[in-house]
C-alpha positions in Angstrom: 14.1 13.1 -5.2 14.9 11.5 -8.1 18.6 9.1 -8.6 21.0 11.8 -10.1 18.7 14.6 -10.1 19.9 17.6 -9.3 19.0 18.8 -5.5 16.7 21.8 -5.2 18.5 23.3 -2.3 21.7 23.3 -4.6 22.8 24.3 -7.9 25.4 21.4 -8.5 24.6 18.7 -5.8 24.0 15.8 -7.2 21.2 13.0 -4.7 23.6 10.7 -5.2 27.4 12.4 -5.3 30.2 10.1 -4.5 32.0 11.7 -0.7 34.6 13.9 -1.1 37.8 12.5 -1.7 40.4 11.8 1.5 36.9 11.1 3.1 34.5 7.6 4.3 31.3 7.6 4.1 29.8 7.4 7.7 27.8 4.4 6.7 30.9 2.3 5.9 33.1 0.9 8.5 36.8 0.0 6.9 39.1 -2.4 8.8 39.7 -5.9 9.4 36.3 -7.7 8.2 36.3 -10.0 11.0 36.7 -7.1 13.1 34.1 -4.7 11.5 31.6 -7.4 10.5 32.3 -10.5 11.9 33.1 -12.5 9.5 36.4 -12.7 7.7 37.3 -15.1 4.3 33.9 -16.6 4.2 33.6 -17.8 8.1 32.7 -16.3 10.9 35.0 -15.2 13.6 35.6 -18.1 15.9 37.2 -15.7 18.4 36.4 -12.4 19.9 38.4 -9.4 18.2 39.2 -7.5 21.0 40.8 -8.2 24.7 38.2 -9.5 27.1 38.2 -7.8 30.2 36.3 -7.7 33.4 35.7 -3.5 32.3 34.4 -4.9 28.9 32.0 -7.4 30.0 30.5 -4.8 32.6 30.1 -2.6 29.5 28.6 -5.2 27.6 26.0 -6.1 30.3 25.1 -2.1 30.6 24.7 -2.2 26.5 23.0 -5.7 27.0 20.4 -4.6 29.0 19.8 -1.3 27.1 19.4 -2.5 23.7 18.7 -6.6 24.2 17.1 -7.2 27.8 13.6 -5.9 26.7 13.3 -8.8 24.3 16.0 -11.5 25.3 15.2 -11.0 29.0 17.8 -9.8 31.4 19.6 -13.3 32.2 19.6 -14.0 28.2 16.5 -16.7 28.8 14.3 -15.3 26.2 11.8 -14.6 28.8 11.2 -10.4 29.0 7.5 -8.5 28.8 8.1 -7.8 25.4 8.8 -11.7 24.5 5.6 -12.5 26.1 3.5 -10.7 24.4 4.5 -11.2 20.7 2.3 -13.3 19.0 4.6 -14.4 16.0 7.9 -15.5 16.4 9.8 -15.3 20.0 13.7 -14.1 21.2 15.6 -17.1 21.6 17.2 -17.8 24.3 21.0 -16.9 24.3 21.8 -18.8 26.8 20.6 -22.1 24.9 23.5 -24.2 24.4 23.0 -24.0 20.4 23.1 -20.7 20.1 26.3 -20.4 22.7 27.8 -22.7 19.9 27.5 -19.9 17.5 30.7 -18.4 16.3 31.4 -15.0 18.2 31.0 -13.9 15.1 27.5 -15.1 13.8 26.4 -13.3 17.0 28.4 -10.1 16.2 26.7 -10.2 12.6 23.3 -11.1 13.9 23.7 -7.5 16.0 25.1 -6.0 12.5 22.0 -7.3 10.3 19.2 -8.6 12.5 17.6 -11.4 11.6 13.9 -12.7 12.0 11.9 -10.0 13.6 15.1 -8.6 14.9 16.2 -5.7 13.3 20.0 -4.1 12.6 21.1 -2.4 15.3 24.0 -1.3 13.0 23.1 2.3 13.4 22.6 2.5 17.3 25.2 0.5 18.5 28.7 1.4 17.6 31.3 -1.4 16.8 33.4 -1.6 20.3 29.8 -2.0 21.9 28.5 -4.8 19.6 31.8 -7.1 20.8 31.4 -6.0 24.4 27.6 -7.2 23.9 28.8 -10.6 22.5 31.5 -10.8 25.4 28.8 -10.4 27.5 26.8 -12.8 25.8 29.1 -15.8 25.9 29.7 -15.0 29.8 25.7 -15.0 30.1 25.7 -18.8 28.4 29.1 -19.9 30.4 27.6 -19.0 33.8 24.2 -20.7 33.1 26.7 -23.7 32.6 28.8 -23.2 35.7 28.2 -26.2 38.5 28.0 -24.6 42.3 31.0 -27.0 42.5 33.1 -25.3 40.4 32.6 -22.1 42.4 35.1 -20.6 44.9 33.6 -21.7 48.4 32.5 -17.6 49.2 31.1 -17.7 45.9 29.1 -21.0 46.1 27.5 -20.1 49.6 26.6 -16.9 47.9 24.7 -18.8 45.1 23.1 -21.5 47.2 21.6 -18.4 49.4 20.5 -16.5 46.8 19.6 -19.4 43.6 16.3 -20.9 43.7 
């Protein structure tokens, strides 16, 4: 189909016909930009749009491991099947200290527009997911940080069982 031609399936449909009015596009998300896109006056968000919670980080790991785990590996390490085996460019690992520096935002808009090898995952993940992912993400690099020390004592003989 041709820009502006006129559909064969329709007598006045245009290819490209602006919505109806009183309506939005389903492509185009409206709302605060550092909400929606992660980046708000030029800078990306420094702080996560939405109230953490133990319910959304528990969300965010399912959505982690459905749509990032089979590249970035299941602890965030990089290290997955799929990693292994591609012979160009890697997954980093998200629980490297340089990319837990990243803005919540930068990780929010890498979800939104891919970058590398990574594609957008615009379409398949829906905005309240993407934040719950990089909730979930910044927990991932934070316990990778935690010393057994800091744990409660329950918790710390938990880890030294169970931690290499």
């Amino acid at each position: 189909m041709r820009p502006i031609s006129r559909r064969r399936s329709s007598t006045t449909a245009r290819s490209c016909a602006a919505p109806p009015d009183g309506t939005v596009p389903n492509d185009r998300t409206t709302g605060d930009p550092a909400l929606t896109r992660g980046v708000a006056g030029g800078a990306y968000a420094e702080r996560i749009p939405v109230p953490v919670t133990l319910d959304l980080l528990r969300y965010g790991q399912e959505r982690y491991e459905i749509f990032c785990a089979a590249c970035h590996g299941v602890a965030g390490d990089g290290e997955s099947e799929v990693a292994r085996n591609m012979t160009q460019r890697r997954p980093p690992s998200l629980v490297d200290p340089r990319v837990q520096a990243f803005p919540p935002g930068r990780i929010y808009q890498v979800i939104v527009e891919g970058y590398g090898l990574m594609r957008s995952y615009e379409p398949h993940i829906p905005l309240a997911e993407r934040w719950a992912i990089v909730a979930y993400v910044r927990a991932l690099g934070r316990s990778r940080a935690a010393a057994l020390d800091a744990l409660p004592p329950p918790l710390r003989e938990r880890a030294q069982k169970e931690l290499p």
